[in-house]
Each structure stands twice: as C-alpha cells, then as structure tokens.
N, C-alpha and C positions, 0 to 999 in steps of 0.2 A: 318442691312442687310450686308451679305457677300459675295464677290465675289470667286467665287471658283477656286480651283487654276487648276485644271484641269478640260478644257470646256468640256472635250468629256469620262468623268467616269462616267459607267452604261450606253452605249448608248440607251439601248432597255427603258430607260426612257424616251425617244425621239421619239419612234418609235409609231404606230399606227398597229399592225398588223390586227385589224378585217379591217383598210379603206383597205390596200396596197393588200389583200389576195381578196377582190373583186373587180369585175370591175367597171370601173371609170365611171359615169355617165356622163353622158351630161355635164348636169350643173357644176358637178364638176373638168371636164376638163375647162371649160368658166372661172371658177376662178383661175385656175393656169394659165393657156395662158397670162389671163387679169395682174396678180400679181409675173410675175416672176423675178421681177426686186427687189423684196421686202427683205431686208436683212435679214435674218433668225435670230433671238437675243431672241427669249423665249427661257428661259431655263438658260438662264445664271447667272445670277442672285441669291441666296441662301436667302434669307430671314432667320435671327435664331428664328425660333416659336419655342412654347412651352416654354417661361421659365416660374416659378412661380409668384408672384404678390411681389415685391420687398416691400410693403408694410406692408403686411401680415404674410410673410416670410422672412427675409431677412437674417437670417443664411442658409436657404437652396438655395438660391438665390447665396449667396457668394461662397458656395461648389463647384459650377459647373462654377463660373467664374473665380476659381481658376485653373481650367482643363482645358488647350489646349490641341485638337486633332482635329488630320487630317483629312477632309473629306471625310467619305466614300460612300458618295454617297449612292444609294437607290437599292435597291433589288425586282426583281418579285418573288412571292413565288411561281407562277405555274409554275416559268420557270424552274424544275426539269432535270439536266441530270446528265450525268454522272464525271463530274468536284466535284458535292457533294458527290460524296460518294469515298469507298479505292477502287474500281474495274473499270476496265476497260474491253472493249469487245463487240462484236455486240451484245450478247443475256444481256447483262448488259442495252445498253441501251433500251434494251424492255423492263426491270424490273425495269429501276433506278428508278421508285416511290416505288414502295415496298421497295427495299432496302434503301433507302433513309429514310421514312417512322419507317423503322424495328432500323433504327442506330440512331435515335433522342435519346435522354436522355426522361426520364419519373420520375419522384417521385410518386410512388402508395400514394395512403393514403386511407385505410382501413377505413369502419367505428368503427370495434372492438367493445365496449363497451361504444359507446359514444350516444347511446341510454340511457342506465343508468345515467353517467353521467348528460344529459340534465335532467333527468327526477326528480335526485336528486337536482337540484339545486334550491338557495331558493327563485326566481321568478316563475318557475315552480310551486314548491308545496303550493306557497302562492294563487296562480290561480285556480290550483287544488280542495284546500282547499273551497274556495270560490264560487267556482261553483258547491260544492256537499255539501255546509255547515257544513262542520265538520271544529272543531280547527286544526292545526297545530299540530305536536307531532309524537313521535317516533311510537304509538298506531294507528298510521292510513296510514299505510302503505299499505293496500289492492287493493280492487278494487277501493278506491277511487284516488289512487296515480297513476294509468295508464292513460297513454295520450292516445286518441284516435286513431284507426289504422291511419286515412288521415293524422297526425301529426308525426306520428312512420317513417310513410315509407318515409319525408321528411328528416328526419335527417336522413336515412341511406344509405343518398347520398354519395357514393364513387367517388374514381377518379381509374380504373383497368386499369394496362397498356396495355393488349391484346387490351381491347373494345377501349380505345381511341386512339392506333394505328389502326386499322380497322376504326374508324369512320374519322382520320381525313386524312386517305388516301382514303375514298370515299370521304368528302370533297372535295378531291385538283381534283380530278377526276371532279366532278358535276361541281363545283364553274369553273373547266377549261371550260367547255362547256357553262357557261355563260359570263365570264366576259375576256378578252384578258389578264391584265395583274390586279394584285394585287399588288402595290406597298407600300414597308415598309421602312422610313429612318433607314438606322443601328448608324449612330449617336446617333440615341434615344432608339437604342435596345443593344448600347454600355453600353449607361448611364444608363439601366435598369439593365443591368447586375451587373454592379456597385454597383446599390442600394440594387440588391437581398443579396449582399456579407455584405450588412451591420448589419443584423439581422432582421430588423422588417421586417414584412408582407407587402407584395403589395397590394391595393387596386385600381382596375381598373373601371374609371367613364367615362362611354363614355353618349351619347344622343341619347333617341329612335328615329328612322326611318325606321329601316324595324328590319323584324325577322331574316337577316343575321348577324346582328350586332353581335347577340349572339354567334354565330356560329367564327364570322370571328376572334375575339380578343385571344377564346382557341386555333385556328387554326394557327395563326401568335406565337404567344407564345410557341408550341408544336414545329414549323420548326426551331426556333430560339433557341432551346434549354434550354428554360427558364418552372419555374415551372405552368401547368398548373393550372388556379385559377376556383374555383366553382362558378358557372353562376346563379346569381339568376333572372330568368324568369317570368314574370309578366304577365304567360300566361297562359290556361287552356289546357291540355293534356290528350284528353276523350281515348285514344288508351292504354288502361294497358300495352300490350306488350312494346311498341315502350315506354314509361315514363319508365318502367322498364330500356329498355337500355340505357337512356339517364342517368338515375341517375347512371348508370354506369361510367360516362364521367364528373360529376360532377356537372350537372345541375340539381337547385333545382326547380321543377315548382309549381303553387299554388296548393294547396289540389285539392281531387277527389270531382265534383259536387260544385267547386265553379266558378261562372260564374267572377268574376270580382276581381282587387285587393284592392279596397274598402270594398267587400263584405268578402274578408278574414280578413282584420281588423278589422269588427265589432264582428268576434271569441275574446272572451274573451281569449281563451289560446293559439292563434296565436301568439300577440305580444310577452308576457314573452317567448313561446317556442323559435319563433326563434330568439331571445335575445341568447338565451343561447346557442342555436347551432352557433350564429358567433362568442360568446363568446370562445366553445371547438373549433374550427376551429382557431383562431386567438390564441390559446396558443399552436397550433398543430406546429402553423407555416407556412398555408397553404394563398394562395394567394386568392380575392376572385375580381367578375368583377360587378356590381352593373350598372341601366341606369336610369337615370333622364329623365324624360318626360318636356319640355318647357313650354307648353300651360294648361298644369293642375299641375306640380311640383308634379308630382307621380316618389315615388323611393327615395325622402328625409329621409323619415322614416328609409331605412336602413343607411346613415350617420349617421341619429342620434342614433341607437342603437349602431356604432360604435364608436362615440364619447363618449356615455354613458361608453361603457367598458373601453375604455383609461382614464377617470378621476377615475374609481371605484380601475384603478390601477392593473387590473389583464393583461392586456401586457401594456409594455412602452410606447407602440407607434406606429405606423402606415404610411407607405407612399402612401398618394394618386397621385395616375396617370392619370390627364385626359387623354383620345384618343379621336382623330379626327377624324372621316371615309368619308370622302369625295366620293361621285359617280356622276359617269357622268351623269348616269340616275338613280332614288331609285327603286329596282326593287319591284313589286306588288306582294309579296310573303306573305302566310301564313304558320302557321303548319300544317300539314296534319294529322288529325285525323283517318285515317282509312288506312290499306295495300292498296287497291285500290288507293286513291288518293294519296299515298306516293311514287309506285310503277308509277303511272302516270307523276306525276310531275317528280320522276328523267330521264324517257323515255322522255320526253319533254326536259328536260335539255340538256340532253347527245346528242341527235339528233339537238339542235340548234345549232347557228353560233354564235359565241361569238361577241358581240356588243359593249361593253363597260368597262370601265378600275374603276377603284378605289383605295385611294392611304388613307393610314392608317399613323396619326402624334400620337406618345404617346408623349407627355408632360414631362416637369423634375417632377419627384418627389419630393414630397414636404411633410413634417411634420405635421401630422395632432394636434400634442401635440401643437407643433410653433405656429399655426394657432387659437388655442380656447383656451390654457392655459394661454398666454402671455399678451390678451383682448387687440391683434393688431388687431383684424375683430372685428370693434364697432359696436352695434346695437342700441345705446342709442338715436339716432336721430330719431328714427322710428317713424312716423305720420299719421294715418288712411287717407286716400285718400279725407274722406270729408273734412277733416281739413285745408287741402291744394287748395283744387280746389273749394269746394263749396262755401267760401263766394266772389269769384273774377268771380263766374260763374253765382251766382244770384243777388247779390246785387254791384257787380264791383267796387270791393276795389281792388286798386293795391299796398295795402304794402305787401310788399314780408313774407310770410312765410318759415320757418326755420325748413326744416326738409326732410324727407324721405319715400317714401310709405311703408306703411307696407302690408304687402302678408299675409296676416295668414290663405289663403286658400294653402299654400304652403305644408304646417304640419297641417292637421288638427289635432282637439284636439282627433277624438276618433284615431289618432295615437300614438301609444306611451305615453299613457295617463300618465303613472307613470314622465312624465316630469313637472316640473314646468315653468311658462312662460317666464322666463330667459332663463333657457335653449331651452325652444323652441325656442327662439328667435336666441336665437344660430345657433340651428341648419337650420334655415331656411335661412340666411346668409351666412352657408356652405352651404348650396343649391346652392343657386344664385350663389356662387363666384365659384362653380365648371359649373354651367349652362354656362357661362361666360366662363371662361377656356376652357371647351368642346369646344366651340363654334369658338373661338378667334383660337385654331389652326390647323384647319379644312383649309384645302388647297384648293382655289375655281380653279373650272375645267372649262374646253372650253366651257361646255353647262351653264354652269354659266351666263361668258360673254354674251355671245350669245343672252340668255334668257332675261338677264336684258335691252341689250339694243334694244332689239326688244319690249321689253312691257313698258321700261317707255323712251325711245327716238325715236326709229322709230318704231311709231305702225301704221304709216298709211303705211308700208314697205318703204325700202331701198334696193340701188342697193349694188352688191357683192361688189364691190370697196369700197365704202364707210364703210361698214363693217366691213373690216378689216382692214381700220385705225381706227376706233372705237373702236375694238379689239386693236390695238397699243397699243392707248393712254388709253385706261383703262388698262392693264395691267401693263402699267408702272406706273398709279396711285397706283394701287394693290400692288405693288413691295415697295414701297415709303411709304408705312402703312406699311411695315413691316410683307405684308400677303404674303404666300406661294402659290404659284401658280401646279397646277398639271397637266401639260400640257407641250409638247417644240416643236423646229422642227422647221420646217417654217411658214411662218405667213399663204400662204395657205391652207397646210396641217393640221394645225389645225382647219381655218374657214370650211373646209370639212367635220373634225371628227366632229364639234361639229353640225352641219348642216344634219348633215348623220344621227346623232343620235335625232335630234330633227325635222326631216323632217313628221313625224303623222302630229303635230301641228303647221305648217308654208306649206303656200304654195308657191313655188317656179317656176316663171313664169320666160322660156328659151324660145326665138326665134333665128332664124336662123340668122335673118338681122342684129342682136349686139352682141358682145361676153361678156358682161354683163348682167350677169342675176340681178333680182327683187326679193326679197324675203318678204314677209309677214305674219303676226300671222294670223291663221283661227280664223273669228271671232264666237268662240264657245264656251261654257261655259269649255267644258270639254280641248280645247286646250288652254285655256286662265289659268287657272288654272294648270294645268299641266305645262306651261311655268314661273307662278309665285312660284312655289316650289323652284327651284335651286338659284332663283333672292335675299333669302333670306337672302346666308352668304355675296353676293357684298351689299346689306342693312346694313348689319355689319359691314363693315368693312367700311362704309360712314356715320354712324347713329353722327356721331357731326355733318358735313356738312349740312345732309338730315333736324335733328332737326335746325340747323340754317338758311339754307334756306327756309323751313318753316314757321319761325321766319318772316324772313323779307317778305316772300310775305302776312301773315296776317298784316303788317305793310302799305305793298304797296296797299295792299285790302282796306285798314281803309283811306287812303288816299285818294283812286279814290274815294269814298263812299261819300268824303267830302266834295269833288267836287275839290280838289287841280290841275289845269292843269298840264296836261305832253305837251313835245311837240313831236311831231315827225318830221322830218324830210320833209321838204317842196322839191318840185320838183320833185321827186321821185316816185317810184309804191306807192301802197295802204298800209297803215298804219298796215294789217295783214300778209303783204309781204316783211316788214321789223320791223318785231316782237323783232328784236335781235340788232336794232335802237334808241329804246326808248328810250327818257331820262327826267328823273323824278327829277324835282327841287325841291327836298325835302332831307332833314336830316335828318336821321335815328337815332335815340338814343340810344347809346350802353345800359342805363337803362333799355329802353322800348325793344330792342332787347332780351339782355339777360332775362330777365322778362319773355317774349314771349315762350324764351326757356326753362325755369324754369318748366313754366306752360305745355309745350307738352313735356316733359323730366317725369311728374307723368304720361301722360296718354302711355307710352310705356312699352311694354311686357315684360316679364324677360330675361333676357340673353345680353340684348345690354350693361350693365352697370356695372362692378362689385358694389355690395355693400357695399368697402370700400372705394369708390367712392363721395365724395358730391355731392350733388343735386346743391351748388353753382357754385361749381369749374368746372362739366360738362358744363352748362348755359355760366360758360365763355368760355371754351373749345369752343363749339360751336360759339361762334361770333368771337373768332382769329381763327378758321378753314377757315373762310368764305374771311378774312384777306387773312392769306397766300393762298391761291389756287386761289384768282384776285377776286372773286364776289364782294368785298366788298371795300373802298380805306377813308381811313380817310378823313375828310376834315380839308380844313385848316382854321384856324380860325386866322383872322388879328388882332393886339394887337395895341393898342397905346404904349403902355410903352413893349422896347423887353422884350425876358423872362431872359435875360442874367443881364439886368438893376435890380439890388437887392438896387442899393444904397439907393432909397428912405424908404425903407423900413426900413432898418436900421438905420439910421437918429436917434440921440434923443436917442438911448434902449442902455442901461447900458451893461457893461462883463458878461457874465455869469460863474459862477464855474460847474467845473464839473462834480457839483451835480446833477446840473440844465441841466445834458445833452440832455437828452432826453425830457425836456419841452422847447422846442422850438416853433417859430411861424409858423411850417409850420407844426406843429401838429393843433394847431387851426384852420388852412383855410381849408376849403371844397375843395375837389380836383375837378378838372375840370372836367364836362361833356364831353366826346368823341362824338362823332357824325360820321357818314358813310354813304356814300354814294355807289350808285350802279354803278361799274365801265360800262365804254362802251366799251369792247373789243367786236368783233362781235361774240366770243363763250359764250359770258357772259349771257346773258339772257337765251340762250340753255342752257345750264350750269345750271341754277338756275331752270329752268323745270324740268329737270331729275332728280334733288336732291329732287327738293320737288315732283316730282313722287312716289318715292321711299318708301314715307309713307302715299300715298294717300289710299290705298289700306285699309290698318289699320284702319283711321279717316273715311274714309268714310264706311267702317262695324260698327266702334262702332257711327256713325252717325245713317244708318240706325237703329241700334239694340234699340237706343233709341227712336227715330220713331216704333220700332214693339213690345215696353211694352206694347203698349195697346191692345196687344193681349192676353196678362197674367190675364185674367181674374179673375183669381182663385188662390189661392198659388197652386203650382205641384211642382215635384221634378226639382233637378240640372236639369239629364239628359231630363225630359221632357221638361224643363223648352230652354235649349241649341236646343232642337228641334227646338219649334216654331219657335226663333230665327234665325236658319236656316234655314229654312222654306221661312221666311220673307225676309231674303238676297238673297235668291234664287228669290224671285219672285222682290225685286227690282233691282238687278243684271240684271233680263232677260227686264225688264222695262227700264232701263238705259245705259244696254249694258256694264256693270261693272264686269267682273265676275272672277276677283281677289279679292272682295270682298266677296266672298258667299263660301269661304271655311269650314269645318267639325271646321277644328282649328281655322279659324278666328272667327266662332260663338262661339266657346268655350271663346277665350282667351277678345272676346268683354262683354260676360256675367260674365267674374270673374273682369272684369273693374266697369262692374256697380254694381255689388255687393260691390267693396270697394267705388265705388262714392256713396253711397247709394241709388242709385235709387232703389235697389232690395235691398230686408230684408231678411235675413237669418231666419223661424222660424224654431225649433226644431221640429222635429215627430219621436218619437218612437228610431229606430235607423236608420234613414237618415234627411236630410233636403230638407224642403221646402222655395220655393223662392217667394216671393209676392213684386207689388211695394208698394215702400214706398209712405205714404199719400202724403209727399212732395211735389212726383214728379207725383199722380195723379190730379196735377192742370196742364193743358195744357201750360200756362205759363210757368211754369220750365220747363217743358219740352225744349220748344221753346228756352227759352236762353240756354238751354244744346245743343242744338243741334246748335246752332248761334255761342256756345264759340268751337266745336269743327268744324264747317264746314271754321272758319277763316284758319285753318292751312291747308287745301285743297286747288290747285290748280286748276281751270279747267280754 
C-alpha cells in the first residue's frame, strides 16, 4: 500500500456527478445532516494492484520493481474536452469528441492474404484431410482444401481505421448516456505502454460479466493510444450486417448458426482453424483480448492454443495482461440481433440519466514463456476431489491428505484435443492463476460495501448511522489487504451514491420525528440475489478469514452437539441479547482447525486461490488470519519446567562435531500442539458471523444441490442436468427464505462440485455428456453424511 503524494490529483475521481446533478432526497439529506461531522479520508490511500505472482514470475515481477514513477493518478475517459486535443474555440468544444476521436493513433491491420495462409497451414490441412478422407499431399489441393464459408469469413476479421474511429466515438457517446464516469489508472496504461515497446504481443484477460466488457477494453486501449487488439467473443451474432461491421473493428464472433461455444468446439475444423489464425495474428504482431468465464472455465482453450504456439516456437513470447473492470452496478445488456432492437436500445441509452461509474485496473504484464517454460506453475500435486474429501466424508478418517483439486471440467478434452494431459494440465493452471489475477485486481465499489453488509451483517436492516461506520471499518479493512478501492469523497456522499444505486433492492424507511433513517434488504428473491452479485469480490478479498471462520464455528458446532457447557453471562438480559458475550471453555486445536480448513478450501470455486498456491500453506494462512484480526487469541499453556530451562536436557549428551549439525534433539521431539481460543472483544462474535456469512451462500447451494440428486432420475445432459438443479434451489430458497442461494451460477458451479465429488458420473454420448448419480451416492446414507460434512461449515 501507497500513500500518494498528492491528496487532491484527478479530482473528478472523487466526485459523483449522476448523485450531485439530481435532487437530494429525503432520506439522503437525513444522512448528511446526521454525518457531517464525519472526516472525509476515502480515497486516500493508493493500494499497488495488479502486480504479477512473484512466484510464477519473478523476473517480470523484478522489471517493474526496478521502475519508480510518479503517480498519475486516474483518468475519465468520457470526460472528453478540449485540453485533449491541439484546438481551441467555442465550435471546438462542440466537436472535441470527433476530433479527439479523429487524432488517436490507429495500426490498421488488413486481412490480405491470411486467408491463404491459415488455410495452408499443416493443422488446417491435416483436419481438412481428415474430414473428406483423402491423404495429405501436394495432389489434393481442390475442393477438398477449402474451409467452409462460416470459418472463411472468421478469419478475415480486420481492424479499419475509418470503421473503429466511428465505432468507438459512438461508444464514448452511448457508454456517456449510461455510465457517469469510466475510470482508467494511467500507471498501468504507462506500464502498458512500456511493455508494447518491448516487441512481444499483448494478450488481454479480463473475466465475463456483461457484454460491455467486450466493447470497454478496445475502447480504453483506442483513447490511450495504444494498439487495438482482436476481441474474441463468445457470442452468436444472427444480424449479417451488423457481424459484418464488427469484424471490421476486430471482433471475432462464433460461426453463423452456432448457438453456443461448446457447440463450436465439437466442429472438427474449428479448433486447428483458429489455432492458426492466433498463430498469423501473433506473428503479425497484433494484440489480442480473450475472457474467462469463473463458474464453467470457458475461454481456457484459447490460453491454451496460445501457449501451444509459444512452445512450437513460431513467436518468442507473449505478455499477458489481466484487467479488472469493476461496476457499480453489471448492467443487463445483451447483443442486439436485429436494426430494431439495435436502433432501440441506443434511443434508450442516449435518453437515459447516467447512473453509475466503472473504473478499469490492467495488471503488469507478465511472461507467458516465464510462466510454463520454466515449471514455476506446478501441477503435479493435482488430486481428483474424491480422493481428498470422500474418505473423511464417509468413513471419517482424519489423516490429512496431500494434494490439490483437480478441475478437468476446466479444459475439456473435446477442446483442444491435439493436447496431451500434461499440457492440459498446464493449461488449466493458466486458467486458474489468470482467473485469480483477473479477480485479485478488480477494485470493490460503494455498492460492494454496501451490499455485503446489508446481506451478511445487517439483514434484519440497520440505521443510516451505523452504516456508515461499517462502511469505515471495512474499507479500511479492504485498504490493509492490499485491495483497491473505487470510490472517494466523504463518508456520506458515498453511503448516498451507493444507496441511490441500490435503492430497487433495499427498502428505506424515513420519518419525520428522527433524522435517522432505517434501511433494509426486500426480502425477495430477485432483490436478494441482485444484492449478492457485487458481495462477491468483498468474499475475495476475505476468503482466508471467511474459510477460517468457518473452520471454527464447525468446531464450535461439534462442541455444543457434545454437550460441552458455555457460559453466558449471569445477571444480565437474555443469553440471545448478548450473543457477542459468550464464552466457550473450550480449546481449539490449531490441527483440528487447520484440518477443517483443508477440507472447505477443496469444496471452494475457482478464482479465490491461485494454483500455485498449496492446499497446506492456505489451511494455515487461514488460522493466522483469524490470529491477527482478534477472532482468535493463543492460549497459554503452564509448564513445570520454563521453556528457557534446557539444562536438564542436556545433562549426560556428549559434543557434537559439526557433522552432526543438523541431527540434533530438537529434531526428534514432536513440536508442540497450539491451541486457541475465541477472544471476547464485544465485536468478536459479530465479527465471526459475518465471515462465516460470507460462504454460507455457497455451502448451503451445494448442500441443497445434493439434497436435489434425487431428482436425476435418469442420466440427461450437463445443461439439463444444472436445470433441475436450479429448479430445486429455487424452490428451497423460496421454502427457507435463502435466496442467495438459488442463483443460475450458483447451480452451475454446485454441479461441477459434485461432479469432481463423485456424486455425479460423467457418461459419454455421442458428442456431449451425460450426468447420472453415482451408485455410491444412491444410498440415502451417503448421501446424508455428505450433506452433515458440508452443513458443519454453515452458520445459522
């Protein structure tokens, strides 16, 4: 963390112009009246995100810690005047976006001849070959050496500087009428620049969430002067016209008449084709922006053809760039398939009131040779999920097993088939550790705060006051991790913007006879969930805490269950009215702690952990987290003999030579068990609620989801198969009143959980897969302790 040296450069990063440009509500005057006294200090603070994994890389890691440079502070991109360009004049600034727009630098890149190219290359014609059963050879060069048009017209995606100066000043246009401000650190659009000067190609990794993503990263890149990179889109584009212009701009979308990106992988001449076109692009020179999906690890595949061409040796090398894109709110946007709704939705834009801000972190670049040449990103730990969890979940063995989940629904095999499972293995490693990166430098915004602790600390509501010291103190926890924040101002002015913006899904109760208002979650499926989306990067940035906190209340669970008495607190109100009183005479074992955390460290989703990461060293991570933040406080344990008194020991034992160095007796003795207890600060207990909130959400989906197998009657496919599923969280969600659990992704990322638990079998059909339970776990029994070993880490 950095402190900057100048408090007040860029102020309009500070500033809020959708709240300040409307009239102030009610309510929203009650909380600045109530908080004016409040010292204004967000924003100060500089957190350094984005650097590489010091691990993984650590010559690219060293490049940029050898670079001092001055803070420059953060830029809006819509905020377009006349300062940017060489003119001055009142009819300038009616124009400065065109001209502005018109004076960016551009690199065309022509498609030319790289049709041909792709078409002779020898993945191509070995596919070719293969699918019209003719040999290989100089003689068969006819109609069976044509790609098919839907394949043709992907590679002869251009980048023209006319069409992408037009597109991306209706951009800055639209994107104005949506969003207040677009913020980009030029620190990191310094160091980009830097990297372009070095020779290799940029490769840009961000993480899906909406369909701006796509749009925002050539748009940032284009204002900044830097080379725009080909957008590969994961999406179906039924509008001839409109795919036309796009490929104008560099974006490549899936063939015509393919509904899904699975469904284009299982084209025999998909993969080798566009192998060979990142191949001709990546010797052109050209920059390319690629997105990883979370909950299904869609968008690996192209890593891994990338990595395939840096080892075949036809370019050197490659710098990846995660980006961050942080939003106050994800807007619910699609592609618009037809003039109508294209023509609609920008009349909707341009006629709206800009609501909401977004602030974009690219990452250092880093080496992708550094990365998978060197076999600093190990995969050799890797351990099927039944291996690890099933015999401690059915037959309750507690010796610790050694090893790492393995994902291999990450990369399926019909991707990228010509891999072997080495390199698959590889490649899905880069997966993770860019899922991971993306994730890590994503700047959490006011509706973040907000959201998280209206749903996992005050869901029965809270008053305005309290809120925004809640907001304080997490924010300075957020600062102190080292996370970037995107948000500044005063501590009111923010609880406003972020209240203003999440005001659908909170009701906010104002009387006239208190100048403290009341806010609380609607309790509705659709506001409950809506509120749990943003909660997910403060989950990240807590996920040691939240896994250890979880840890000890399946401890403290196992406890009460024992019948071991607590006491509470005599004389006093009622023993639920001093919740944050309790004191539990019991000793926690840092074994049986860590252990605990071991075991809910496999059942978590991709992105919290890098994968060079040990499954040990997290598990300890997690119980010293719990340590330093107060939850946790050693105990002391009384000796007869102090620890300082060695003499007896030594009594009697001969010199040793300093051969004999390292066989000492203090290699023989078993080191001492630690033990912990649960401090009593009165935030302590609160404290340990909201951590293990955090992934109640999670455990209690893949609780239910293994409660709703036995609806799987039949083997059916993945996506039928994720229905039910949903289905089933839907209707115990509306039964239990839960419904951060009953999300699209939560069903998803719970069914590729019991796929690696084995509960569900993967059979082959044809060219998809079907999911059946395993016999195992059609004994009601297993079932039951699967669901008793995961409801321990739930709080209620």
């Amino acid at each position: 963390m950095v402190l900057d040296a100048d408090a007040h450069l860029n102020d309009e990063v500070f500033l809020f112009p959708a709240l300040q440009n409307k009239p102030a509500s009610s309510w929203g005057v009650k909380v600045k009246e109530r908080l004016k006294i409040v010292t204004p200090y967000l924003g100060k603070f500089r957190p350094t995100v984005g650097q590489c994994c010091h691990q993984c890389t650590p010559d690219s890691l060293g490049k940029t810690l050898g670079q001092k440079t001055a803070s420059l502070g953060f830029q809006n991109v819509l905020a377009v005047d006349e300062t940017q360009i060489r003119y001055r004049g009142w009819l300038v600034r009616r124009v400065c976006c065109v001209l502005f727009v018109s004076g960016c630098s551009v690199s065309p890149s022509p498609a030319g001849d790289r049709l041909d190219r792709v078409r002779q290359s020898i993945r191509v014609q070995e596919a070719l070959c293969e699918e019209h059963a003719a040999p290989p050879g100089p003689g068969h060069q006819g109609e069976g050496s044509r790609l098919p048009p839907h394949l043709s017209s992907l590679i002869n995606t251009c980048i023209s500087p006319g069409f992408l100066r037009f597109g991306c000043w209706l951009c800055l246009k639209t994107l104005g009428s949506v969003f207040s401000s677009i913020q980009v650190n030029l620190n990191h659009v310094a160091a980009l620049h830097r990297a372009s000067q070095q020779g290799s190609p940029l490769v840009y990794v961000f993480m899906r969430q909406s369909s701006l993503d796509f749009v925002l990263i050539p748009l940032l890149l284009f204002t900044q002067n830097l080379r725009v990179p080909y957008t590969f889109c994961p999406q179906q584009m039924n509008c001839s016209w409109l795919r036309s212009i796009l490929q104008k701009v560099g974006v490549v979308f899936l063939p015509p008449n393919v509904p899904t990106e699975d469904d284009a992988e299982l084209d025999d001449l998909y993969s080798p084709t566009m192998t060979a076109l990142l191949r001709e692009l990546l010797c052109e020179g050209q920059a390319l922006s690629v997105s990883v999906c979370r909950e299904t690890g869609r968008g690996g595949q192209w890593l891994a053809r990338i990595r395939q061409i840096i080892e075949e040796g036809v370019v050197p090398d490659v710098s990846l760039v995660p980006v961050g894109i942080s939003y106050d709110s994800i807007p619910n946007t699609g592609i618009p398939v037809g003039l109508g709704s294209l023509f609609r939705r920008l009349l909707a834009a341009l006629w709206s009131q800009p609501s909401s801000s977004l602030r974009v972190h690219f990452a250092q670049p880093f080496s992708l040779k550094e990365t998978c040449a060197t076999g600093r990103c190990r995969v050799d730990g890797w351990r099927p999920l039944q291996e690890l969890l099933l015999p401690a979940v059915l037959y309750g063995r507690t010796e610790e097993v050694v090893g790492q989940r393995k994902m291999s629904w990450i990369l399926p095999s019909h991707y990228t088939p010509e891999l072997v499972q080495s390199e698959r293995d590889l490649s899905t490693a880069l997966t993770l550790h860019l899922i991971y990166s993306t994730t890590s430098c994503m700047a959490v915004m006011s509706t973040s705060l907000v959201a998280t602790l209206m749903l996992h600390r005050h869901r029965k509501g809270v008053h305005a006051s309290a809120l925004c010291r809640d907001v304080a103190w997490l924010t300075e926890e957020l600062l102190f991790r080292n996370k970037d924040v995107g948000f500044g101002g005063s501590l009111p002015e923010v609880v406003c913007y972020a209240l203003a913006l999440l005001g659908p899904h909170l009701t906010i109760i104002s009387t006239a006879s208190r100048k403290d208002i009341f806010v609380i979650p609607r309790p509705s499926m659709d506001a409950i969930t809506s509120l749990s989306i943003p909660t997910q990067i403060v989950t990240h940035s807590f996920i040691a805490e939240a896994v250890g906190a979880c840890a000890v209340s399946a401890m403290l669970s196992e406890v009460a269950c024992s019948g071991v008495s607590h006491r509470v607190r005599s004389g006093g109100p009622r023993s639920e009215e001093v919740r944050g009183d309790m004191e539990f005479d019991v000793a926690l074992c840092e074994t049986q702690l860590t252990q605990r955390s071991l075991q809910l460290y496999h059942l978590l989703p991709p992105g919290f952990i890098p994968p060079c990461q040990s499954s040990q060293s997290f598990a300890l991570e997690a119980v010293d987290s719990l340590v330093r933040c107060g939850l946790l406080v050693m105990e002391e344990i009384t000796r007869d003999t102090p620890v300082c008194d060695s003499w007896k020991r030594h009594v009697g034992q001969s010199w040793r030579t300093m051969d004999d160095l390292y066989n000492s007796d203090s290699d023989c003795e078993e080191p001492e068990a630690r033990s912990y207890k649960l401090s009593q600060p009165s935030q302590c207990p609160e404290m340990l609620f909201f951590l293990c909130s955090m992934l109640a959400g999670h455990l209690r989906a893949l609780c239910w989801a293994t409660e709703g197998v036995q609806y799987l009657t039949t083997p059916m496919p993945v996506a039928q198969c994720e229905a039910v599923i949903h289905l089933h969280l839907c209707s115990r969600a509306n039964q239990d009143k839960q419904y951060e659990s009953c999300t699209e992704e939560v069903a998803r990322i719970a069914v590729r959980t019991l796929t690696d638990l084995g509960v569900l079998v993967e059979e082959p059909l044809g060219n998809g897969t079907n999911l059946a339970v395993s016999p195992l776990f059609l004994l009601p029994d297993n079932t039951q302790k699967l669901q008793r070993f995961i409801t321990q880490y739930i709080y209620s």
